[in-house]
N, C-alpha and C positions, 0 to 999 in steps of 0.2 A: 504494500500500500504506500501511496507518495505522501507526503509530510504534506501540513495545509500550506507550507511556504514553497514547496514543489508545485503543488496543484494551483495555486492563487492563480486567478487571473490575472492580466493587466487591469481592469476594471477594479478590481481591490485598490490597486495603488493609489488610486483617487479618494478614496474615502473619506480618511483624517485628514484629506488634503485642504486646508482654510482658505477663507481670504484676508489678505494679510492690509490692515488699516491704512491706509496713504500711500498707498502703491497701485501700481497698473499692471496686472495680471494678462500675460502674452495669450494665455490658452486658453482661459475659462472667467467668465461672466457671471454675475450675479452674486446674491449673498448668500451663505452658509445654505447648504440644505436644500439649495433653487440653483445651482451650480453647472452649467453648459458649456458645453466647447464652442469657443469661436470659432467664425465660419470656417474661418482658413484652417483649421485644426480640426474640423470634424472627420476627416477620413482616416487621419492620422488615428485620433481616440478611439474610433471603432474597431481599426488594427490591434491597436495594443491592447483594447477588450477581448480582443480574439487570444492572445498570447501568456502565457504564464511566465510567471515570475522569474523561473528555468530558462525557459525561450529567451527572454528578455537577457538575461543574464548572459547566455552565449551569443546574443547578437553585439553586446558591448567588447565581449571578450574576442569575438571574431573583427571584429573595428580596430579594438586596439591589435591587434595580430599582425591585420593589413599595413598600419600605419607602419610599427615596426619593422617586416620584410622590404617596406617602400620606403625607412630611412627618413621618416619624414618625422624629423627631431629640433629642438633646439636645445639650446645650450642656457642653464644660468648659472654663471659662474659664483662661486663660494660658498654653494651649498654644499652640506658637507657628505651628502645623501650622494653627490655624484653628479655633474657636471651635467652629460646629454641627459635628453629629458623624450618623453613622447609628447607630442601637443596634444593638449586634452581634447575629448571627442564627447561629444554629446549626443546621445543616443535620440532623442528629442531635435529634431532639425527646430531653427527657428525660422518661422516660416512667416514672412510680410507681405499682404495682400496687393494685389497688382495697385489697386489704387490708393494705397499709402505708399507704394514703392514713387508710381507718376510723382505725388507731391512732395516725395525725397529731393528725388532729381534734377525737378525744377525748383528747388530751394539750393541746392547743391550749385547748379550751372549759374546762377543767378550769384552766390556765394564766391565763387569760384572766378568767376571773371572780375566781379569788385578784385579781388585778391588779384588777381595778376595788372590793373590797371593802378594797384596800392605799389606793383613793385615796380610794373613801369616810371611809375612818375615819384617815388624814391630815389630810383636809383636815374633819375630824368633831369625835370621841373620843379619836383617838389612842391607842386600845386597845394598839394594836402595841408600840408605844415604851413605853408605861409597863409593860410585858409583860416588856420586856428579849427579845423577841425581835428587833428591828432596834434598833444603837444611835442615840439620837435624834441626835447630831452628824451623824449619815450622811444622813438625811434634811432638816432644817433646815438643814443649810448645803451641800445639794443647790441647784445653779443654775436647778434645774427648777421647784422648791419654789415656792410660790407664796401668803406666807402674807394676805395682802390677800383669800385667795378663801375662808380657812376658814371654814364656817358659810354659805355659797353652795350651793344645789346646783342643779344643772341640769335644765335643764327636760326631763322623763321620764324622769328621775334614772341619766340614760346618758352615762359619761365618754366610757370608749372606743367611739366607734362605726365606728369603722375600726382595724385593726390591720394591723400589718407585721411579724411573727418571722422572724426568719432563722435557716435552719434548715441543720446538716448531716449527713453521715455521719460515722460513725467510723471504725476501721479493722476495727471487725467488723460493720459496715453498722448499727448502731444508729442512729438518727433523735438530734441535738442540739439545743438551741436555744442557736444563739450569740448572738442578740440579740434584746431586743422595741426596737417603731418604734410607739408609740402616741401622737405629737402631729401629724406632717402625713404619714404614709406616703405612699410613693412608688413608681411601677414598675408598674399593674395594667394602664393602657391597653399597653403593652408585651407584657404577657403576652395580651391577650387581639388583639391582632394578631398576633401569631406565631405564636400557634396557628391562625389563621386562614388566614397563609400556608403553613403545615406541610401544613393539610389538601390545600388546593389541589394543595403538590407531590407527596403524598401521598394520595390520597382511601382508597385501594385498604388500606392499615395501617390506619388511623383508623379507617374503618368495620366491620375486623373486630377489633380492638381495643378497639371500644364506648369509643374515649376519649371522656369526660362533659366536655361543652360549659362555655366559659367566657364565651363571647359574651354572656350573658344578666346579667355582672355589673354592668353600667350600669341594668338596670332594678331588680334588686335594691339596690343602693344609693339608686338614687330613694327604691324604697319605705321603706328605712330613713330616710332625712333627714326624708321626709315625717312617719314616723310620730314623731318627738321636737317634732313644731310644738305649741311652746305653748299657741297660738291653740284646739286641738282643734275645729274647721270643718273643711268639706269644701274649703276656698277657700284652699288654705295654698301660699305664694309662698314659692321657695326659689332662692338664688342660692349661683353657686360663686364666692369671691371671690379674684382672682389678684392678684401682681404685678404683672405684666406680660407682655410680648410679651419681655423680655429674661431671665426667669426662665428658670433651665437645664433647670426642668418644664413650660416651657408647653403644648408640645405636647399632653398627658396633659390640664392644666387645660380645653383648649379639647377635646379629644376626650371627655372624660366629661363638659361642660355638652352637647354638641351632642350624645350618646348617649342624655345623660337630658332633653332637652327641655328646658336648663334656662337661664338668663340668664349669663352668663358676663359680670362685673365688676370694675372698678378701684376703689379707695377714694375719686373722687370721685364716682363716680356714686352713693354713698350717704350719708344722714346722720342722726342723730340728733336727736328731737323729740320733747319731755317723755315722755323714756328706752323710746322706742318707735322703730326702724329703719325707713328710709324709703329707697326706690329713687327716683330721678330716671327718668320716662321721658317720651317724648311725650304723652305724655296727661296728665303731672302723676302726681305723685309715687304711688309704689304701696306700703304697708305690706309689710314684708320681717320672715318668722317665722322662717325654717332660714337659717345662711348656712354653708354648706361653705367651708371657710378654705382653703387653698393658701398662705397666710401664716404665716409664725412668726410666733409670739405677740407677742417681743418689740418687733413693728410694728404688732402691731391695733390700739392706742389711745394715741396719745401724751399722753393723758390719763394716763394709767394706767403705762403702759410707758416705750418709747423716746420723749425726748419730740422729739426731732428727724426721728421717720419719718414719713415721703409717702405710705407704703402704708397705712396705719391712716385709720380712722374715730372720729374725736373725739368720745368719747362713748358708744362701745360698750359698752366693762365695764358702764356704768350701767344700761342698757337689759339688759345680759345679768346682770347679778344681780337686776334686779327681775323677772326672769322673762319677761323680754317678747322675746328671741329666743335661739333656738338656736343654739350654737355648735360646728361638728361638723370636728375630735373637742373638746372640753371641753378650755378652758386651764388649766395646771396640771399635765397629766396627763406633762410632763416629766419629776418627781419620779419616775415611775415607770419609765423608761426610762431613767434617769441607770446606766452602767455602773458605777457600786461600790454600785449595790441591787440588779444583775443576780444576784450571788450568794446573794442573801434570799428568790429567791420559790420556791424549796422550802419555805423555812418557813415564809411568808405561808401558801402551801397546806395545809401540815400545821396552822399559825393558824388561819384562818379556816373551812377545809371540813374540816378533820381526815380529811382524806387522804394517802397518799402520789403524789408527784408519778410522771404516767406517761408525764412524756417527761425523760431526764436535761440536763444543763447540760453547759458545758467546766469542767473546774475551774479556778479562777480565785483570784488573789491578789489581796487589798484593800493597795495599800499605806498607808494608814491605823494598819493593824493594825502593829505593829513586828516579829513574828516574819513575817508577809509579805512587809515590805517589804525586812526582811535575806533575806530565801531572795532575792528577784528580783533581788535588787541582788548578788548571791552568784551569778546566773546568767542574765545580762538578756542574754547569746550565744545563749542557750537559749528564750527567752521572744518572746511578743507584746507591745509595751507598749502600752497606749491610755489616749489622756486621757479621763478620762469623759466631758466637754461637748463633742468633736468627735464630728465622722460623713464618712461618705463616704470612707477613709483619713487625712483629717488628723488632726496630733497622736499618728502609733502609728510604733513599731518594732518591725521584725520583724529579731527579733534573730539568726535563721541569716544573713541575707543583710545587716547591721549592717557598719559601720567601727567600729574602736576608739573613732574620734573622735564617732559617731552614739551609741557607748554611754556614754561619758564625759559629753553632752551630756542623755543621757536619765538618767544616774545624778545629775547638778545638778538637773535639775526636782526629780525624784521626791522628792530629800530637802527640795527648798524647799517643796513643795507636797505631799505624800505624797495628803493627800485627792482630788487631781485625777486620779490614775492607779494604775489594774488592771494 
C-alpha cells in the first residue's frame, strides 16, 4: 500500500495553501476557502490535480538532472558549500498573460528609448542637466559616467543593445520596474532552457496555452550585433568576448557564442592595429567588426580603464571611437543604470518623448537629497538600503530583517557618502 504522501495528489498541495495579506498572488484568486486559479494557470492546476506528490517529485528531480548533464551552472563565489551551483528551477513555470505581456512591452520600449536618448544627450548636449530636470552632481559624479566618451558615438548610433529590467508586482498586481541592467545583462540562456525543460515536462499546458517561444532568442541577437557592424558588408565577423572559464556567467557566454555561430574569446586572442581589431586564428589574423563584451568595462582596455586588467585588449577604446568596431552594449551606458538616476527616468520620459510613463517605478529615496536622506535614516527598520554601484545583493539592507548593529552601520555610510545610497 503507498503512504498518503505517495498517493497525495497534486490537488492536496493546495489546501493549506492561504492568501497571504498585501500581496498579489501569481496563480490563485480570491479569499481563503473561495480560492481559483487564474486564467492563465488553469491548465496548469488541472495537470498537477492529475499528479501525485511522487510524480511531482520526479518531474523536479528529472529538471534538475537535465540542467546538470546540460552544465547549465553558475558560480557564487565564497560559499563554503562549493562554488558551481545548479540555477534553480521551478517546477511551476510562471506564466504572464499575452495581454499583460502587450502592456510590459510597451512600457518597456517606451522606457527604453527615454534611456538611450538620456545617454545620447549625456554623453552629447546635455540638454537634460542644463534643463534642471536631472541634477548635474547626480550624473557626473555617477561611477558609470564616463566623460572621456563625450562627443563618441557609436557605431549605428545604438547604446543599448541588450537590456535587462527587473521587473515586479505590487500588491495590486501592477507590473514595477525595480531596476534597469543596461551594460553587461545577464540571465537569458537561463531563461531560454527552462523553458525548454518546462515544455518537455509539460508539453500537454504549453501547447494549449500557445506559450510564445523563446528558443529563437540567440538568433535574434545575432541578427542584432550583426546589424551595428560598422564595416556595413555582407562579411561582418562578430565575437563574444568572455572572461573566462572562471566567470560566475560563463556558462551563458559559451551557450549564446555556440547558439549564434559565433567565436567565443579571451583578450588575448585579440589585438589592436592602426585602431582596427584583429582576431588571432589559424589562418592568421581575421578583422573583428561587432564584439559582444561579457566584460565590465572597467577591464576592456587598460589603456583607457583598469590599467592592471588581463581581461582587456590594449587599444580598444581607440579603435572603438574611430569607428572601426562595435561594442555591444556601448561603454558608458552605466551612467544610466546607476541607482540614484533610477528615480529620473519618469522625467527623462516626460523630457525627451513628452509622454507619461506606462509602467510605474518603487518609490525610492535619493539620499543625496537631505529631506530623503533624514526620512531613511528616520526609518532605515522600514527600508531597502542599496548602494548605487553594487548589484547582485551587495552593499543593500533590508531593513525588516536588519540588526541594530547592520542599521547603525548603514546609518555611518549613508551620512559619509549620502551620494552612494537609495
Amino acid at each position: 500500500m503507498q503512504s498518503q504522501s505517495q498517493s497525495q495528489t497534486g490537488a492536496g498541495l493546495f489546501d493549506a495553501y492561504p492568501a497571504l495579506p498585501g500581496t498579489y498572488d501569481e496563480m490563485f484568486d480570491g479569499p481563503d476557502g473561495q480560492r481559483a486559479a487564474r486564467a492563465v494557470f488553469q491548465r496548469i492546476t488541472q495537470l498537477l490535480a492529475r499528479m501525485t506528490t511522487d510524480e511531482l517529485s520526479r518531474a523536479q528531480a528529472l529538471a534538475e538532472s537535465a540542467l546538470l548533464q546540460q552544465g547549465v551552472t553558475f558560480s557564487v563565489y565564497g560559499d563554503a558549500r562549493g562554488t558551481e551551483k545548479i540555477f534553480p528551477f521551478c517546477l511551476l513555470p510562471r506564466l504572464i498573460a499575452a495581454e499583460d505581456f502587450r502592456r510590459i512591452e510597451r512600457g518597456l520600449q517606451q522606457r527604453l528609448r527615454a534611456l538611450s536618448m538620456f545617454l545620447d544627450d549625456i554623453y552629447g548636449d546635455q540638454r537634460i542637466l542644463a534643463a534642471g530636470v536631472v541634477p548635474p552632481e547626480m550624473v557626473l559624479g555617477a561611477a558609470g559616467y564616463r566623460a572621456s566618451l563625450r562627443g563618441i558615438k557609436p557605431p549605428g548610433g545604438v547604446r543599448i543593445h541588450i537590456s535587462g529590467v527587473d521587473l515586479i508586482r505590487d500588491a495590486d498586481g501592477a507590473w514595477r520596474v525595480l531596476e534597469d541592467n543596461l551594460r553587461t545583462p545577464s540571465g537569458v540562456s537561463y531563461v531560454v532552457e527552462n523553458l525548454l525543460i518546462s515544455k518537455r515536462l509539460f508539453p500537454k499546458v504549453f501547447d494549449a496555452a500557445r506559450v510564445h517561444r523563446v528558443d529563437h532568442y540567440p538568433t535574434r541577437l545575432a541578427e542584432t550585433l550583426r546589424s551595428v557592424s560598422p564595416s556595413g558588408d555582407g562579411d561582418v565577423n562578430v565575437v563574444v568576448l568572455t572572461p573566462g572559464p572562471y566567470n560566475s556567467a560563463y556558462f551563458e557566454h559559451s551557450f549564446l557564442a555556440r547558439t549564434m555561430g559565433l567565436e567565443l574569446v579571451q583578450a588575448p586572442d585579440l589585438f589592436v592595429d592602426q585602431d582596427k581589431v584583429f582576431c588571432r586564428t589559424t589562418r592568421g589574423p581575421r578583422r573583428v567588426d561587432v564584439i559582444y563584451r561579457r566584460t565590465d568595462e572597467s577591464f576592456l582596455d587598460p589603456e583607457v580603464f583598469r590599467p592592471d586588467s588581463m581581461l582587456g585588449v590594449p587599444g580598444l577604446m581607440r579603435a572603438y571611437a574611430a569607428g572601426n568596431v562595435a561594442l555591444v552594449n556601448a561603454p558608458g551606458n552605466g551612467v544610466a543604470d546607476d541607482k540614484a538616476i533610477y528615480p529620473f527616468v519618469p522625467d527623462m520620459i516626460r523630457f525627451y518623448l513628452r509622454e507619461e510613463p506606462l509602467l510605474e517605478q518603487v518609490p525610492t529615496y535619493v539620499c543625496l537629497r537631505d529631506d530623503d536622506r533624514k526620512y531613511v535614516l528616520e526609518h532605515l527598520g522600514d527600508m531597502v538600503v542599496k548602494a548605487v554601484d553594487e548589484a547582485g545583493g551587495y552593499g543593500m539592507l533590508m531593513g525588516p530583517q536588519s540588526t541594530a548593529e547592520q542599521r547603525e552601520e548603514f546609518r555611518r555610510r549613508i551620512l559619509a557618502e549620502p551620494r552612494k545610497y537609495i
